[in-house]
N, C-alpha and C positions, 0 to 999 in steps of 0.2 A: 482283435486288438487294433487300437488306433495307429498308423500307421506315424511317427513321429515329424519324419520329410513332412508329409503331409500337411502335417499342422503349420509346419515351418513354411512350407510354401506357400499356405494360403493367409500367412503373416505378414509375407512378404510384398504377394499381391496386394493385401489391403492395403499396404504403407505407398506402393506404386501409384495406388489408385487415387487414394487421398494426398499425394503430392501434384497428381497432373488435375483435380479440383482445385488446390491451391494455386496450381500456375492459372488454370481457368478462372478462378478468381481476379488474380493478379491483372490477369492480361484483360478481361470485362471492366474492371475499374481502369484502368488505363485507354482503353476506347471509350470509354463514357469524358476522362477528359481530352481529350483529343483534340475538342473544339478549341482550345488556349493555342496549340500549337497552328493552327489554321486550319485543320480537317474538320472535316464534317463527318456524320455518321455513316457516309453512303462511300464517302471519298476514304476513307479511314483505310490501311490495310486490314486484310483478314489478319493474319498472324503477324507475331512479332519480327520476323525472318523477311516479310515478302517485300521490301522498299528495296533498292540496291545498297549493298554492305558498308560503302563509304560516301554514299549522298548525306546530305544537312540531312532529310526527313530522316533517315533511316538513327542518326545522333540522336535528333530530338525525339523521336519515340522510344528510342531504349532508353534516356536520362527518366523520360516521365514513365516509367515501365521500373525503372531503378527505386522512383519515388514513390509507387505505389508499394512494391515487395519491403522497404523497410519502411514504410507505415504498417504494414503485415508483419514484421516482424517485431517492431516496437509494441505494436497489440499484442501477440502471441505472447509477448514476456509478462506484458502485464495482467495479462487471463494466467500463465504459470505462478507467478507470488502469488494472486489472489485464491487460485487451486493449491496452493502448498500449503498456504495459510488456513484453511480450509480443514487438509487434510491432518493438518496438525494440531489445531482444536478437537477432529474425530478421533485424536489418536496414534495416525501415523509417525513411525519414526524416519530419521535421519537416513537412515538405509530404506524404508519404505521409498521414501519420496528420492532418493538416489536410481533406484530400482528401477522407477516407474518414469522418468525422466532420462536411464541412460547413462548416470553419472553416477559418482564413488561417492559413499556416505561423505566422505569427508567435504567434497564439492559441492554436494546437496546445501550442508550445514554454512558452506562460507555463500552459495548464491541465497540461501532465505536464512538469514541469518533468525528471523523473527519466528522465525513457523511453529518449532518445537520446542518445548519446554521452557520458554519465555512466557514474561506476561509485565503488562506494566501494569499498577494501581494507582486509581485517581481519586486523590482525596479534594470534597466541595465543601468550602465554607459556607454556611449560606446564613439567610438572615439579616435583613439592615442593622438593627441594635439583638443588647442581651438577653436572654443567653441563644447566642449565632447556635445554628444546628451544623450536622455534619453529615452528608452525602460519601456514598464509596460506590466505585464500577470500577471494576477488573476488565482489564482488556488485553487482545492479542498484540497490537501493533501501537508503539509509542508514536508514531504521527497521528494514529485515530485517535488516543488517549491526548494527546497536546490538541488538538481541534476538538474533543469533544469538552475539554477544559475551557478553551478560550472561549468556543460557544454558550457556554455556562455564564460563565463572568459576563461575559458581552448584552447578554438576553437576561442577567440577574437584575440590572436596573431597572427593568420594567414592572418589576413584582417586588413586595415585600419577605418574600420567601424566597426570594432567588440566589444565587450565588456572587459573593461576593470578592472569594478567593478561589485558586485553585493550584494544587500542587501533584506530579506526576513523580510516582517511586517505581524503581526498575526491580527483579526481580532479584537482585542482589539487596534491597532495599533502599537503593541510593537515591535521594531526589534527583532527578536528572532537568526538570523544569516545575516556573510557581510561576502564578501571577495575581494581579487582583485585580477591582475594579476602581482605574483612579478620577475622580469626581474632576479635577483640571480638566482632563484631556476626555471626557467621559467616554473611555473605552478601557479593556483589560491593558495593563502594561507588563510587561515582564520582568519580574525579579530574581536575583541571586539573591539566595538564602543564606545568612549565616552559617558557618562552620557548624557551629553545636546542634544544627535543624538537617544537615546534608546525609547522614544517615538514618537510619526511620528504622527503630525496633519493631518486629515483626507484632502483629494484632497477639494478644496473648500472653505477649513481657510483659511483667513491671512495668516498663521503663514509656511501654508504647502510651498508655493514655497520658503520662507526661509529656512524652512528645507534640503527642496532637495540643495538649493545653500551650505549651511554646510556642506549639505554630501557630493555633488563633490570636495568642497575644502580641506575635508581631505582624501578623495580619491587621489587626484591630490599630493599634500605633500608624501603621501606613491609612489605616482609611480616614 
């Protein structure tokens, strides 16, 4: 039988291990910039520790030693949204990614608020004249779906088939962003939609293909 300590200690050692790679990181990129402070590679200390505790160098190397670990840590956050996000497309729930991070579902759900069980949908106008076509992509993250909109509009002018409009619905169905392509300024601008366009009957209502025909006709009015 597996011995359970066991396991536990050599869990422990990895996380040891792969934190003094982390400081070993930290502390490499910190002598690589060195040369700002007036060191040189050769003149550099070995360790973080070896200047005297209250000289100028011994400041200026721990500030730029401060500056490297939360560039390491601002990275480290942005590889975790990108891995929740991830995991939450494969599947993973709120308590998964809690789990596996450390924290209580409930903390999981307010740090990636976007990961699980969200999704925004982007509806594209496209087409310079009658009758406009209509483009749909589903997506995890409402800044990818607002950029991959404005990218749409922006690059629609170039083509007869391209998009002309673009509006993003949350998973509650609410428009939460629209724009189009305004000929003035030839670029997308953004618009608020009327009251009666700001909720979006789900694909499948009644109600939903009259929606989409509202929304091309005040699309069509603006262009």
């Amino acid at each position: 039988m597996v011995d359970m300590w066991e396991l536990d200690s050599e869990g422990v050692e990895e996380r040891v291990t792969f934190r003094a790679q982390v400081r070993d990181l930290v502390w490499r990129e910190t002598r690589r910039r060195m040369h700002f402070l007036g060191f040189s590679e050769q003149e550099g200390p070995a360790t973080p520790n070896a200047l005297v505790p209250t000289s100028a160098a011994a400041k200026a190397v721990h500030l730029m030693y401060l500056e490297v670990a939360t560039e390491v840590g601002d990275a480290a956050r942005d590889l975790a949204v990108d891995a929740a996000a991830r995991a939450g497309r494969a599947g993973a729930s709120y308590a998964d990614l809690g789990e596996a991070s450390g924290i209580t579902r409930q903390a999981a759900r307010k740090r990636w608020p976007e990961a699980v069980g969200t999704h925004w949908t982007l509806y594209l106008l496209t087409g310079k004249g009658h009758p406009h076509g209509m483009a749909v992509q589903m997506l995890r993250s409402s800044s990818k779906a607002i950029e991959t909109g404005r990218t749409a509009v922006d690059e629609g002018a170039l083509t007869e088939d391209g998009a002309v409009g673009a509006v993003v619905i949350n998973a509650a169905r609410e428009a939460v962003w629209a724009c189009y392509f305004d000929d003035g300024t030839c670029a997308p601008e953004e618009i608020p939609l009327p009251e009666d366009l700001q909720n979006v009957p789900a694909p499948g209502e009644e109600a939903h293909n009259d929606w989409l025909y509202r929304w091309e006709q005040h699309i069509t009015r603006l262009l």
